[in-house]
mmCIF file of the N, C-alpha and C atoms, coordinates in Angstrom:
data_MODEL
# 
_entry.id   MODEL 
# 
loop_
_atom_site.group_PDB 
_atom_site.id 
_atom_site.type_symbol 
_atom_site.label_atom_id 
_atom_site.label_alt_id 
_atom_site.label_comp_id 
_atom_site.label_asym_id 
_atom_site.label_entity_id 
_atom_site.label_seq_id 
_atom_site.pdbx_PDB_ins_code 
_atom_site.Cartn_x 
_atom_site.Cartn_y 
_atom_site.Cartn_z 
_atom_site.occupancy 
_atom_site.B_iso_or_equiv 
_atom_site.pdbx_formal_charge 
_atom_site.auth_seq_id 
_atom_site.auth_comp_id 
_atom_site.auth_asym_id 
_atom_site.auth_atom_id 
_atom_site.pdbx_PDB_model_num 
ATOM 1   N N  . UNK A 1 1  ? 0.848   -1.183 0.000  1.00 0.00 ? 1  UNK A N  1 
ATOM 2   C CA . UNK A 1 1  ? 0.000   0.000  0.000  1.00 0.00 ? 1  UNK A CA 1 
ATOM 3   C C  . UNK A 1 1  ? 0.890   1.241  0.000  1.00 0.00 ? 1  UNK A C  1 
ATOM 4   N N  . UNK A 1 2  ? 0.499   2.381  -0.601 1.00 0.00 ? 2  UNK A N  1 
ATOM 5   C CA . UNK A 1 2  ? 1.347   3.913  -0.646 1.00 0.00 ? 2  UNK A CA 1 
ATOM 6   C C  . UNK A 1 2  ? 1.075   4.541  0.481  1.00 0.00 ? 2  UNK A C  1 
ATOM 7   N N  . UNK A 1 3  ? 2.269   5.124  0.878  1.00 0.00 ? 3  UNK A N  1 
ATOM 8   C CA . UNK A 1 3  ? 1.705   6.029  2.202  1.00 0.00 ? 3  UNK A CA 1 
ATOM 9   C C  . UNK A 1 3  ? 0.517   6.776  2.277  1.00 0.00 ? 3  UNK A C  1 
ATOM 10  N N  . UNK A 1 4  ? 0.760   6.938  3.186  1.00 0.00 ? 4  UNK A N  1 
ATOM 11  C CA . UNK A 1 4  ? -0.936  7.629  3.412  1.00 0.00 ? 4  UNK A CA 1 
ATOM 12  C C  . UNK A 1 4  ? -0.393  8.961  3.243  1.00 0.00 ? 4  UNK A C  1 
ATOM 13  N N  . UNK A 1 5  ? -1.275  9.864  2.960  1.00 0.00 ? 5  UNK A N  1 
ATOM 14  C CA . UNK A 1 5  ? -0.668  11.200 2.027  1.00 0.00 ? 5  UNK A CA 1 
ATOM 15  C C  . UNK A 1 5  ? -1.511  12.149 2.879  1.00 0.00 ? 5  UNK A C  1 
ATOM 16  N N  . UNK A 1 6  ? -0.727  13.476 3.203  1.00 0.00 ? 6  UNK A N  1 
ATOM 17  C CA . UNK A 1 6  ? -0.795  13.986 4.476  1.00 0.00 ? 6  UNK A CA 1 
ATOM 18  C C  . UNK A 1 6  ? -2.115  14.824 4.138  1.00 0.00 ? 6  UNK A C  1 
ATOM 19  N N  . UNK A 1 7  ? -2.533  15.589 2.857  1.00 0.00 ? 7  UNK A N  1 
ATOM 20  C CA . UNK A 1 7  ? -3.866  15.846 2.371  1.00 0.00 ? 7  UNK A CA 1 
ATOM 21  C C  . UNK A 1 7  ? -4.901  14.854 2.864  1.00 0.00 ? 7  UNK A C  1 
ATOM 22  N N  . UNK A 1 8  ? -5.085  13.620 2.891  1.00 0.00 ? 8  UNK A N  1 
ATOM 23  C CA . UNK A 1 8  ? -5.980  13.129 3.445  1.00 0.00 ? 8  UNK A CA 1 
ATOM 24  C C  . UNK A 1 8  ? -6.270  12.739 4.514  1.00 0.00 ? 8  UNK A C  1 
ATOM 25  N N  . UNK A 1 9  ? -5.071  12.876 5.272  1.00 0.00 ? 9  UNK A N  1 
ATOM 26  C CA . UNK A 1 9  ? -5.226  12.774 7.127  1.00 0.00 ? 9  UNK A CA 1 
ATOM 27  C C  . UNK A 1 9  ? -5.990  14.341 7.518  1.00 0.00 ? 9  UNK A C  1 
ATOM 28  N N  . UNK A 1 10 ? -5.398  15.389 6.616  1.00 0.00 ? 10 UNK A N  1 
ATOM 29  C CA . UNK A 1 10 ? -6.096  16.666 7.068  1.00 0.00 ? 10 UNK A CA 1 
ATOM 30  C C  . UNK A 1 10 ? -7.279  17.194 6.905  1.00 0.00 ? 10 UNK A C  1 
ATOM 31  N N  . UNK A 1 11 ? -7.790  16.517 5.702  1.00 0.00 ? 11 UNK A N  1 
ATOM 32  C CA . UNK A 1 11 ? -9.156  16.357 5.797  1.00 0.00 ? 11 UNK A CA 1 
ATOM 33  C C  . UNK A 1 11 ? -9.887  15.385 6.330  1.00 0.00 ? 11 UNK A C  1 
ATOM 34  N N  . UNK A 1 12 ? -9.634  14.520 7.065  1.00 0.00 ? 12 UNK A N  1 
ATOM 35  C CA . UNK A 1 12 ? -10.361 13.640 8.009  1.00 0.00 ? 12 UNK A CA 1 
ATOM 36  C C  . UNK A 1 12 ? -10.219 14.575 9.321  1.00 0.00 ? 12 UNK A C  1 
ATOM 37  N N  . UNK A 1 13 ? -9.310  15.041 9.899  1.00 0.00 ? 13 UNK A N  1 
ATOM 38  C CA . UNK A 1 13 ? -8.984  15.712 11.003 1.00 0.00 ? 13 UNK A CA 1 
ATOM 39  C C  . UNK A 1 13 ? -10.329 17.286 10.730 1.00 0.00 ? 13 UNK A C  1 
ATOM 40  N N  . UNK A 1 14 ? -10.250 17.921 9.339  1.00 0.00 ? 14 UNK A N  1 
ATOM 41  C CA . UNK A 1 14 ? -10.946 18.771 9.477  1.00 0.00 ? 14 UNK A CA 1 
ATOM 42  C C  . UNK A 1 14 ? -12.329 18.610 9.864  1.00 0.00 ? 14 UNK A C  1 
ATOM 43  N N  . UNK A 1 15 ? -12.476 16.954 9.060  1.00 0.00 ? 15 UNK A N  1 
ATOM 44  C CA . UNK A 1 15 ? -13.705 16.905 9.364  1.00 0.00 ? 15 UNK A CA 1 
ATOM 45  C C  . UNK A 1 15 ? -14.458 16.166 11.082 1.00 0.00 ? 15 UNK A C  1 
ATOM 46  N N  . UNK A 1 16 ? -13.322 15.590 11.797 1.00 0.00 ? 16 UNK A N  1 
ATOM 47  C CA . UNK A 1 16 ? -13.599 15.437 13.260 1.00 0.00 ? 16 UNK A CA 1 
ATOM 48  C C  . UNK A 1 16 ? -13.664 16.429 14.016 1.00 0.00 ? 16 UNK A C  1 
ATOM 49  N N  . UNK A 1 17 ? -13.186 17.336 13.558 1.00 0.00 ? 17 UNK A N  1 
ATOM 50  C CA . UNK A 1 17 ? -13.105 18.979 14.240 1.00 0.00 ? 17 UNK A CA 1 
ATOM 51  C C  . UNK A 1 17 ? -14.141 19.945 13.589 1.00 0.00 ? 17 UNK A C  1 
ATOM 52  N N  . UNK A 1 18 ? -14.995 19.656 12.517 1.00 0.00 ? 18 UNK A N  1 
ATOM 53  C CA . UNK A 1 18 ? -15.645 20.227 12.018 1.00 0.00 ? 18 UNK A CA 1 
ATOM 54  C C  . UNK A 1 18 ? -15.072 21.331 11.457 1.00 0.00 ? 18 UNK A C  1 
ATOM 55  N N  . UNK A 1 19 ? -14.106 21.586 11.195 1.00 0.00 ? 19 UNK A N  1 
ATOM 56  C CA . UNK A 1 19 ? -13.467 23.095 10.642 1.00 0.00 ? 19 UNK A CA 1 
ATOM 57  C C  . UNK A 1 19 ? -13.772 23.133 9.136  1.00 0.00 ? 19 UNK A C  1 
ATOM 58  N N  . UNK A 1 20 ? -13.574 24.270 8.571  1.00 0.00 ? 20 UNK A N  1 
ATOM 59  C CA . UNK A 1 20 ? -13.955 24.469 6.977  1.00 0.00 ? 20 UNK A CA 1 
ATOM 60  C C  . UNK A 1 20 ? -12.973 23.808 6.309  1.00 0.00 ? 20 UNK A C  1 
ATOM 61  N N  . UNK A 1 21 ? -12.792 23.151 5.240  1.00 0.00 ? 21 UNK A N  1 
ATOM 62  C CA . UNK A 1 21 ? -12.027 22.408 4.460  1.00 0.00 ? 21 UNK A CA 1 
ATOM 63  C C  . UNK A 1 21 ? -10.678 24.004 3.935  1.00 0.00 ? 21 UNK A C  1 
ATOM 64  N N  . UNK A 1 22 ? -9.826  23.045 4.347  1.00 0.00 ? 22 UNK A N  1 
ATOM 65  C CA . UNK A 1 22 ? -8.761  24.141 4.077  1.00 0.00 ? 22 UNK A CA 1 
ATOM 66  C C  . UNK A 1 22 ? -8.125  24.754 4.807  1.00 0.00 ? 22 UNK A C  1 
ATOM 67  N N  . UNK A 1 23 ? -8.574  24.449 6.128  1.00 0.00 ? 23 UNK A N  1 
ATOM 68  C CA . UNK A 1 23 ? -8.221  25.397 7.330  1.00 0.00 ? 23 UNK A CA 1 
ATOM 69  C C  . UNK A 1 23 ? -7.402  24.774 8.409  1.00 0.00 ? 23 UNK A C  1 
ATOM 70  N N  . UNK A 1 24 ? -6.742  23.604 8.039  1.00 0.00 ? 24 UNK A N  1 
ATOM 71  C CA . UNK A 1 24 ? -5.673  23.434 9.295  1.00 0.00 ? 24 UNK A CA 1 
ATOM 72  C C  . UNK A 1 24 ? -4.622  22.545 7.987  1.00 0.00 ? 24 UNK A C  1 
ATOM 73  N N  . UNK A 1 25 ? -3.641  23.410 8.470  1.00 0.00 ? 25 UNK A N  1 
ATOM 74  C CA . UNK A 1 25 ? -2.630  23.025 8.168  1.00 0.00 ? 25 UNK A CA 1 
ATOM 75  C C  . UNK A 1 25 ? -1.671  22.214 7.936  1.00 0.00 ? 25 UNK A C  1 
ATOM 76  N N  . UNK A 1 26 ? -0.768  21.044 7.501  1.00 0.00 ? 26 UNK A N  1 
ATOM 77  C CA . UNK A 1 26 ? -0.531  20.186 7.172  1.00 0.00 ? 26 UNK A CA 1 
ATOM 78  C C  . UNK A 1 26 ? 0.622   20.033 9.018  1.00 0.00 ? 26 UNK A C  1 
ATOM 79  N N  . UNK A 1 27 ? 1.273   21.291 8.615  1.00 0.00 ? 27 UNK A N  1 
ATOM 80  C CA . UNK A 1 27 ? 2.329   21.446 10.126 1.00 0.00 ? 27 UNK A CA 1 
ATOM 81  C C  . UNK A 1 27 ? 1.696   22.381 11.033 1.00 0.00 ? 27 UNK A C  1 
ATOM 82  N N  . UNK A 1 28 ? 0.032   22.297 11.414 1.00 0.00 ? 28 UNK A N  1 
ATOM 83  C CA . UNK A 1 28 ? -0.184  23.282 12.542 1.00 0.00 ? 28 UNK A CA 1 
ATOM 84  C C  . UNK A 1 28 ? -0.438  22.386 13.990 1.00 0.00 ? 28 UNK A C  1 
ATOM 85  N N  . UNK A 1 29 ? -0.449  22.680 14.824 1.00 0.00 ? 29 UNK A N  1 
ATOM 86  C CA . UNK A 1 29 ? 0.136   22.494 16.014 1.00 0.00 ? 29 UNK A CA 1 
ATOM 87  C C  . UNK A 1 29 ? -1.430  21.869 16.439 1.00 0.00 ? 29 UNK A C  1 
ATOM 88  N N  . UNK A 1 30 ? -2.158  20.548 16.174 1.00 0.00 ? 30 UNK A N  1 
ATOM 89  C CA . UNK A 1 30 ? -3.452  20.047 16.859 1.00 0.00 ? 30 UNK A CA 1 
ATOM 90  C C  . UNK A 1 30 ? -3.617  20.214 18.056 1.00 0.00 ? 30 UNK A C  1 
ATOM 91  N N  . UNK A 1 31 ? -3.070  20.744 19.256 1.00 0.00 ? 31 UNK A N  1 
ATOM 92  C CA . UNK A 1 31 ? -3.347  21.491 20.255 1.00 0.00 ? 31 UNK A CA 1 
ATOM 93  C C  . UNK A 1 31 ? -4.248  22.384 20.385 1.00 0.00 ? 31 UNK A C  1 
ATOM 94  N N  . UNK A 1 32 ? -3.936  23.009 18.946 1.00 0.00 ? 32 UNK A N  1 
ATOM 95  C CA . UNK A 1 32 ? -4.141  24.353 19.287 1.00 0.00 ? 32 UNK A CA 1 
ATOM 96  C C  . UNK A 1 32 ? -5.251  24.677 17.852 1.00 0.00 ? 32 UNK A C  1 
ATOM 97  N N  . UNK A 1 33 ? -5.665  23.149 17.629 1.00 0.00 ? 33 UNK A N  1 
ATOM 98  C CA . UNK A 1 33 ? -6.982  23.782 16.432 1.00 0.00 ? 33 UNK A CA 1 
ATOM 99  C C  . UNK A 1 33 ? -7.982  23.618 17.235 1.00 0.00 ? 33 UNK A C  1 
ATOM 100 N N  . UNK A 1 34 ? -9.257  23.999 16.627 1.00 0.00 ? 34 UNK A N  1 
ATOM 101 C CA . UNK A 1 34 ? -10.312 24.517 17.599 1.00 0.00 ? 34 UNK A CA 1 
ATOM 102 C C  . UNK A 1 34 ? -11.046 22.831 16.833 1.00 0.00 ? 34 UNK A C  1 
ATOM 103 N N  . UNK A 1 35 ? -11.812 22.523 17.980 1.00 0.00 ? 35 UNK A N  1 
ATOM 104 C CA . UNK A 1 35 ? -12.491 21.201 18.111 1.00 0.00 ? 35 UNK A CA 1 
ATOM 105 C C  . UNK A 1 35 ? -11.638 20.068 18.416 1.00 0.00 ? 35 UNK A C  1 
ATOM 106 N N  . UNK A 1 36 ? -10.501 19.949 17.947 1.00 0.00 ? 36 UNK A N  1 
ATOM 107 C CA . UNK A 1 36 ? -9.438  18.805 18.833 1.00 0.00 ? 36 UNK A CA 1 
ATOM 108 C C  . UNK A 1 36 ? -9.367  18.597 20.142 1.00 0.00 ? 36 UNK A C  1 
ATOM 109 N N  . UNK A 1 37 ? -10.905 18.009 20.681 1.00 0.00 ? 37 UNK A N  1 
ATOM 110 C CA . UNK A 1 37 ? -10.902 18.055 21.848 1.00 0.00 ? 37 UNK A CA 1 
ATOM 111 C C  . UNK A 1 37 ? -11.269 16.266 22.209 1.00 0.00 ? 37 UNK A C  1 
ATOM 112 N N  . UNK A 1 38 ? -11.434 15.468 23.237 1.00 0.00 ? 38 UNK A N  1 
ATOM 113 C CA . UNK A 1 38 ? -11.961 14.459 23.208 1.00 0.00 ? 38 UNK A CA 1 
ATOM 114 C C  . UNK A 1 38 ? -13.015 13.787 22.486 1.00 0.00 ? 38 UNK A C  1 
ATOM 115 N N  . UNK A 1 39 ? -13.634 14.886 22.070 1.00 0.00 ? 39 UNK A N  1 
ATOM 116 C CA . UNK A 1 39 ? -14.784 14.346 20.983 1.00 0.00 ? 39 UNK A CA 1 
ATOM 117 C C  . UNK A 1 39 ? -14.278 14.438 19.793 1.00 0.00 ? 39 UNK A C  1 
ATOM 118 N N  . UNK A 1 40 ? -13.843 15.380 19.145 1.00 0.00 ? 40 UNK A N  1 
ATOM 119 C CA . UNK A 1 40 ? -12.634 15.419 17.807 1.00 0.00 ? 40 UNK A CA 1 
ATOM 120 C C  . UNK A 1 40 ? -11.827 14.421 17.749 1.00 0.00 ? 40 UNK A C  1 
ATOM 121 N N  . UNK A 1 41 ? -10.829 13.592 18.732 1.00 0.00 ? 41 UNK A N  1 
ATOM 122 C CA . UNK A 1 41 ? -10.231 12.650 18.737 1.00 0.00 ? 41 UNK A CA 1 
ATOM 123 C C  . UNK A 1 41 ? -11.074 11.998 18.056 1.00 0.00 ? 41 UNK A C  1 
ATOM 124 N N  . UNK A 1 42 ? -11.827 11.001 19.251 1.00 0.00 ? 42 UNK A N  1 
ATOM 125 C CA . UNK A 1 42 ? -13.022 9.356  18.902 1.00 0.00 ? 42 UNK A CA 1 
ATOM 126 C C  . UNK A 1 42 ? -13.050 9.650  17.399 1.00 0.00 ? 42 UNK A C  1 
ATOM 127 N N  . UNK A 1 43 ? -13.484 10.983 17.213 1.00 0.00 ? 43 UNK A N  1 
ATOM 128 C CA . UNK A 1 43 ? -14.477 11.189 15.731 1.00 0.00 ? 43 UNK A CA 1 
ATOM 129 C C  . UNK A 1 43 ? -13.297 10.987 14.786 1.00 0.00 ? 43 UNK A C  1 
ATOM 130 N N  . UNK A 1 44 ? -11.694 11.211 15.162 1.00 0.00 ? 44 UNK A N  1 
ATOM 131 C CA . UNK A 1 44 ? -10.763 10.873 14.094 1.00 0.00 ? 44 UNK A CA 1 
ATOM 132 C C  . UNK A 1 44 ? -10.380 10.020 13.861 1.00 0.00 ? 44 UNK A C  1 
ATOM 133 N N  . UNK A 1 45 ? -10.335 8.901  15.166 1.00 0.00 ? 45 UNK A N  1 
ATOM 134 C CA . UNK A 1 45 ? -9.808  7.820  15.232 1.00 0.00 ? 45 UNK A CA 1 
ATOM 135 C C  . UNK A 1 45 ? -10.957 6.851  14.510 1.00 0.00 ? 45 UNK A C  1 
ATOM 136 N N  . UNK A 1 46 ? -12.433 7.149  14.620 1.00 0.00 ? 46 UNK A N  1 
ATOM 137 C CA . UNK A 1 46 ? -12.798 6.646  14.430 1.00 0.00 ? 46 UNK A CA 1 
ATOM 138 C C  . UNK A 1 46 ? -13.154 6.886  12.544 1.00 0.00 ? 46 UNK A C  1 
ATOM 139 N N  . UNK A 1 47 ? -12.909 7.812  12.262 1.00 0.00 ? 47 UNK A N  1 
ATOM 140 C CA . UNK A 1 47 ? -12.860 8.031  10.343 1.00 0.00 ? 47 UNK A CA 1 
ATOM 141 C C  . UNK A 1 47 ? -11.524 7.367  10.101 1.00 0.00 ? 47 UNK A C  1 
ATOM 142 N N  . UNK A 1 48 ? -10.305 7.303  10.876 1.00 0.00 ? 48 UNK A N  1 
ATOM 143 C CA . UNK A 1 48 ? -9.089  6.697  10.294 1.00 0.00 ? 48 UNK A CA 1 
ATOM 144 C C  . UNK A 1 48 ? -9.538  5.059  10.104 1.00 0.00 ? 48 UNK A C  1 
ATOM 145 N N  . UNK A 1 49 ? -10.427 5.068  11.233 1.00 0.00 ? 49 UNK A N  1 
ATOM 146 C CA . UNK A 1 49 ? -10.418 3.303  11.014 1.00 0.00 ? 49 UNK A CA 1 
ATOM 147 C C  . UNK A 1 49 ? -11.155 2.626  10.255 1.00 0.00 ? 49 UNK A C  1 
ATOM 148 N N  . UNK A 1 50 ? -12.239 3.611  9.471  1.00 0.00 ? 50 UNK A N  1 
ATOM 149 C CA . UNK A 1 50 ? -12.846 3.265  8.803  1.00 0.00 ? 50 UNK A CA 1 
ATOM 150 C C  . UNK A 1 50 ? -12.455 3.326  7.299  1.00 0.00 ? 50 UNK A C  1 
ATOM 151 N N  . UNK A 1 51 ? -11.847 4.412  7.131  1.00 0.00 ? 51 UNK A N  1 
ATOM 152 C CA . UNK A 1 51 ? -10.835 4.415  6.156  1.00 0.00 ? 51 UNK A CA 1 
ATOM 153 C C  . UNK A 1 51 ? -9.965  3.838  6.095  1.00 0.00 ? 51 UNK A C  1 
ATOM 154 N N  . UNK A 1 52 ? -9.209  3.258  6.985  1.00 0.00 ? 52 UNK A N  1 
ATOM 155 C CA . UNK A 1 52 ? -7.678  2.743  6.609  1.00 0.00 ? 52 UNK A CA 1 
ATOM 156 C C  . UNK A 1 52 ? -7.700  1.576  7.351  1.00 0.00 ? 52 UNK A C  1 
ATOM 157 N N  . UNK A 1 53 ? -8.591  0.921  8.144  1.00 0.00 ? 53 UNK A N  1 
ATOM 158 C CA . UNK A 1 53 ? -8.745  -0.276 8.899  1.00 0.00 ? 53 UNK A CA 1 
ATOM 159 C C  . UNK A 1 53 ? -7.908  -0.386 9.749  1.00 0.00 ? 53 UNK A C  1 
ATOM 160 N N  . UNK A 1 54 ? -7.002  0.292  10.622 1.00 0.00 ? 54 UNK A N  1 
ATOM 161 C CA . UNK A 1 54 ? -5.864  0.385  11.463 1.00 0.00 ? 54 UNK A CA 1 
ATOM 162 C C  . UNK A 1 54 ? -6.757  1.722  12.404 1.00 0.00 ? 54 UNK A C  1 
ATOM 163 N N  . UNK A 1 55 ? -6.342  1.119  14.064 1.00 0.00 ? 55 UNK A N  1 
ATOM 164 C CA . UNK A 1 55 ? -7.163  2.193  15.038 1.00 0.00 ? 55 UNK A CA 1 
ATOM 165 C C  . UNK A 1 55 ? -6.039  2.766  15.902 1.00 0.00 ? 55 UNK A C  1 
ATOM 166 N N  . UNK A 1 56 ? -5.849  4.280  15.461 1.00 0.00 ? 56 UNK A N  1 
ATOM 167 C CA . UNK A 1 56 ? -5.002  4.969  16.573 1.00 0.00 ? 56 UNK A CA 1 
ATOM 168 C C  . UNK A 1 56 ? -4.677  4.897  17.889 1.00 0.00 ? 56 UNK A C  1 
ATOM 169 N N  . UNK A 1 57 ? -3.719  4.944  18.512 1.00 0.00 ? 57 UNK A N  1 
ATOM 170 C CA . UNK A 1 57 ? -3.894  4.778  20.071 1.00 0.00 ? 57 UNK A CA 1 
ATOM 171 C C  . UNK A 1 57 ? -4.190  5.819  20.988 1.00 0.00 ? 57 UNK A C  1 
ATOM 172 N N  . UNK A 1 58 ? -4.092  5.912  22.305 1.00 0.00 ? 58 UNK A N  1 
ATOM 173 C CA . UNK A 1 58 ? -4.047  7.520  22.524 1.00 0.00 ? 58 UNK A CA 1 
ATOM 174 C C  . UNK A 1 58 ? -2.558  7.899  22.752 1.00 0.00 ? 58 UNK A C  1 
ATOM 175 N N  . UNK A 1 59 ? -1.733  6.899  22.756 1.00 0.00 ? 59 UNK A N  1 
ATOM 176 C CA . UNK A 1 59 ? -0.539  7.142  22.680 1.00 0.00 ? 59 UNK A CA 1 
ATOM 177 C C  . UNK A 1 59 ? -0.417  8.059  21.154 1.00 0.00 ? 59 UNK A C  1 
ATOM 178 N N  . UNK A 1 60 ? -0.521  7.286  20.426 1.00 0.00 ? 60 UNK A N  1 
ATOM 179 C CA . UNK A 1 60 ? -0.261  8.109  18.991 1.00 0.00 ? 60 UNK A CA 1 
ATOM 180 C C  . UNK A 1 60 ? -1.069  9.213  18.727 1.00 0.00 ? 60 UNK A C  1 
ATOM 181 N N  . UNK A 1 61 ? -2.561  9.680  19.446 1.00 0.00 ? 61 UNK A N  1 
ATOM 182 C CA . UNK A 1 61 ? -2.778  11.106 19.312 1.00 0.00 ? 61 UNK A CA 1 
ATOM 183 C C  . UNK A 1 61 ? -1.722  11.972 19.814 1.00 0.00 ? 61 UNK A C  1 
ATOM 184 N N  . UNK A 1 62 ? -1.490  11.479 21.101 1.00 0.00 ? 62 UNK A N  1 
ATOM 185 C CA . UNK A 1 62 ? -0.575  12.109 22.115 1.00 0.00 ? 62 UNK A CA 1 
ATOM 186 C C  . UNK A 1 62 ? 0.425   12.557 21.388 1.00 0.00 ? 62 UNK A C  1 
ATOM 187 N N  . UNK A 1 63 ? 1.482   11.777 20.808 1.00 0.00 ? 63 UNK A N  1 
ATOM 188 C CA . UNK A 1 63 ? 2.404   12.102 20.232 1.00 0.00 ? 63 UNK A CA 1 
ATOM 189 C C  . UNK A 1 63 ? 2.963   12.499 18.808 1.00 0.00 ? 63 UNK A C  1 
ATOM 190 N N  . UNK A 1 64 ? 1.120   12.222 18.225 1.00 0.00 ? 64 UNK A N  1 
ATOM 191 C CA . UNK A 1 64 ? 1.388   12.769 16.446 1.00 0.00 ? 64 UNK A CA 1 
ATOM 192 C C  . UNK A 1 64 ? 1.112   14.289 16.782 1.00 0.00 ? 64 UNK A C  1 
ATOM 193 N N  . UNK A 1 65 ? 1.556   15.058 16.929 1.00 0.00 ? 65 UNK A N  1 
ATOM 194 C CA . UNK A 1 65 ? 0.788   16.710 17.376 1.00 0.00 ? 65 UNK A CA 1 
ATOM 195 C C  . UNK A 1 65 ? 0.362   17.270 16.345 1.00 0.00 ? 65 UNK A C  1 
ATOM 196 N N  . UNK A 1 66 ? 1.090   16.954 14.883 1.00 0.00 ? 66 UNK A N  1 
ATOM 197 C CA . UNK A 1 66 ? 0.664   17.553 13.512 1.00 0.00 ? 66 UNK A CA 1 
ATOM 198 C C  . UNK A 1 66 ? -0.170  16.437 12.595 1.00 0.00 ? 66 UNK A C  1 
ATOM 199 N N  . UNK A 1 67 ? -0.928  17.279 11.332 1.00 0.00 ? 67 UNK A N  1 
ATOM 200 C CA . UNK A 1 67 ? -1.253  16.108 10.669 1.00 0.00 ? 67 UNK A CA 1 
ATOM 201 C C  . UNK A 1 67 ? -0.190  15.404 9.451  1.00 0.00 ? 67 UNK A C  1 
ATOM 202 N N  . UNK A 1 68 ? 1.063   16.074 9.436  1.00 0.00 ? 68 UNK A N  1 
ATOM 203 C CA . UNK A 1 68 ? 2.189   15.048 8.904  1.00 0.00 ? 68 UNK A CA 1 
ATOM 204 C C  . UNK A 1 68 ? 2.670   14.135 9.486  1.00 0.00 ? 68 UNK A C  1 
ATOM 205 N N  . UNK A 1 69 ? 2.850   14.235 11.540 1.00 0.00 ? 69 UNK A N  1 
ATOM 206 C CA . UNK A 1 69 ? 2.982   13.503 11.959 1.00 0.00 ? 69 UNK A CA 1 
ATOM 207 C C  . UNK A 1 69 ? 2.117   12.249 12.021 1.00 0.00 ? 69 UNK A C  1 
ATOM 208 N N  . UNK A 1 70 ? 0.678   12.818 12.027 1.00 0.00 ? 70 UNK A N  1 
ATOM 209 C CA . UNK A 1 70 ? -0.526  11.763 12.092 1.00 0.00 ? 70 UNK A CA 1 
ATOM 210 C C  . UNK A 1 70 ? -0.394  10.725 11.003 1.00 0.00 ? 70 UNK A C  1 
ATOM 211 N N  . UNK A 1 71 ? -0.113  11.189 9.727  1.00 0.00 ? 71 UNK A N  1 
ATOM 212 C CA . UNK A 1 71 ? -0.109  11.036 8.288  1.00 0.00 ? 71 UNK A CA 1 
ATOM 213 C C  . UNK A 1 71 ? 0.916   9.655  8.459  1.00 0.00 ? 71 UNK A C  1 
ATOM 214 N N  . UNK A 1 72 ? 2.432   10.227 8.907  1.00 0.00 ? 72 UNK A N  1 
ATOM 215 C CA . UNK A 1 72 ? 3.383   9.056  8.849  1.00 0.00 ? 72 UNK A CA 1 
ATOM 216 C C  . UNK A 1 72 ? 3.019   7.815  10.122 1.00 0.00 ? 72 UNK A C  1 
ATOM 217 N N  . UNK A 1 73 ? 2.316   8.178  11.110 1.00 0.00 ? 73 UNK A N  1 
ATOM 218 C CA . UNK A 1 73 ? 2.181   7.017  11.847 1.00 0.00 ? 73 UNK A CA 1 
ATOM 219 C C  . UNK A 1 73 ? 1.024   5.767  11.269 1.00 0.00 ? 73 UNK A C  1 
ATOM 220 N N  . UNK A 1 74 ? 0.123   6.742  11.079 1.00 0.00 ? 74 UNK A N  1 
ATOM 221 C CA . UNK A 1 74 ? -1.180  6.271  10.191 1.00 0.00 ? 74 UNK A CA 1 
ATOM 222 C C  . UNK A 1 74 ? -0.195  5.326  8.518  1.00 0.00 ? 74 UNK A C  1 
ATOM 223 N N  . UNK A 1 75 ? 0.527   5.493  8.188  1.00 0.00 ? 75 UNK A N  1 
ATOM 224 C CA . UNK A 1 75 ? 1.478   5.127  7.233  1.00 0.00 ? 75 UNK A CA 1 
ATOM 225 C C  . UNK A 1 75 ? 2.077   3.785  7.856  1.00 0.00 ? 75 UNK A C  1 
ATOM 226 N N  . UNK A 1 76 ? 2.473   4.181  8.778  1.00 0.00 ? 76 UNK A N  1 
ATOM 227 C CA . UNK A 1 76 ? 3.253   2.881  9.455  1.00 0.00 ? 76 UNK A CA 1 
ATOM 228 C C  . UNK A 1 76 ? 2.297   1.793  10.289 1.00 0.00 ? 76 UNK A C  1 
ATOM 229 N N  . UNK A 1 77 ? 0.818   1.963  10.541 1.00 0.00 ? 77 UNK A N  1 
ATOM 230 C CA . UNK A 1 77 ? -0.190  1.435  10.725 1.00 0.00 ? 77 UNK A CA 1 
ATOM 231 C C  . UNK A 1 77 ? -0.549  0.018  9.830  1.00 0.00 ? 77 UNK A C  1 
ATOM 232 N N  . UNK A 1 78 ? -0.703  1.268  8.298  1.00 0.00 ? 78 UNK A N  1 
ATOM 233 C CA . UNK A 1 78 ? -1.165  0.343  7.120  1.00 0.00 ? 78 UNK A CA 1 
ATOM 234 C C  . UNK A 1 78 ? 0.385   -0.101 6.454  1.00 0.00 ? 78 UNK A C  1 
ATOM 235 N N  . UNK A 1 79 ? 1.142   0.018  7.098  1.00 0.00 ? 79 UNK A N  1 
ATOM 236 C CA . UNK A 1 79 ? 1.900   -0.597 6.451  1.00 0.00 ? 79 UNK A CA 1 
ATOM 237 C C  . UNK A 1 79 ? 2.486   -0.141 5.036  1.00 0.00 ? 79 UNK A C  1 
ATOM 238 N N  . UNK A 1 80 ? 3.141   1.169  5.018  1.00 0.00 ? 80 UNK A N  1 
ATOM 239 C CA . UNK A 1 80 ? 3.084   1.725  3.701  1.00 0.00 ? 80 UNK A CA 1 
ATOM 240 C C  . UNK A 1 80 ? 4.159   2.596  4.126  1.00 0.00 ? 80 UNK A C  1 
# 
């Protein structure tokens, strides 16, 4: 499988956070976007797994802080 390509981790993320398409950044700091909150998580983890059949940990929210980081772990998930 091809890596998972960081455009489509950021629009899954936009859309667990509900933000407008376009609006978080590939290197912005998920701390600090608005809706990345416990309910934004479930809602990401749970579109990654439906998409990519591999389920995030909270270790790996914890420590992907960006969605390039998200992108390459989610990569190393599926195996790509």
């Amino acid at each position: 499988m091809t890596p998972v390509e960081t455009r489509t981790v950021t629009e899954l993320l936009e859309e667990a956070t509900m933000s407008d398409p376009g609006t978080i950044a590939p290197d912005a700091s998920l701390p600090d976007v608005e809706g990345w909150d416990s309910m934004g998580m479930v809602m990401f983890i749970s579109l990654v797994t439906e998409r990519y059949g591999v389920e995030l940990s909270a270790h790996d929210i914890r420590e992907c802080t960006t969605a390039e980081a998200m992108a390459s772990r989610v990569s190393e998930l599926v195996g790509g």
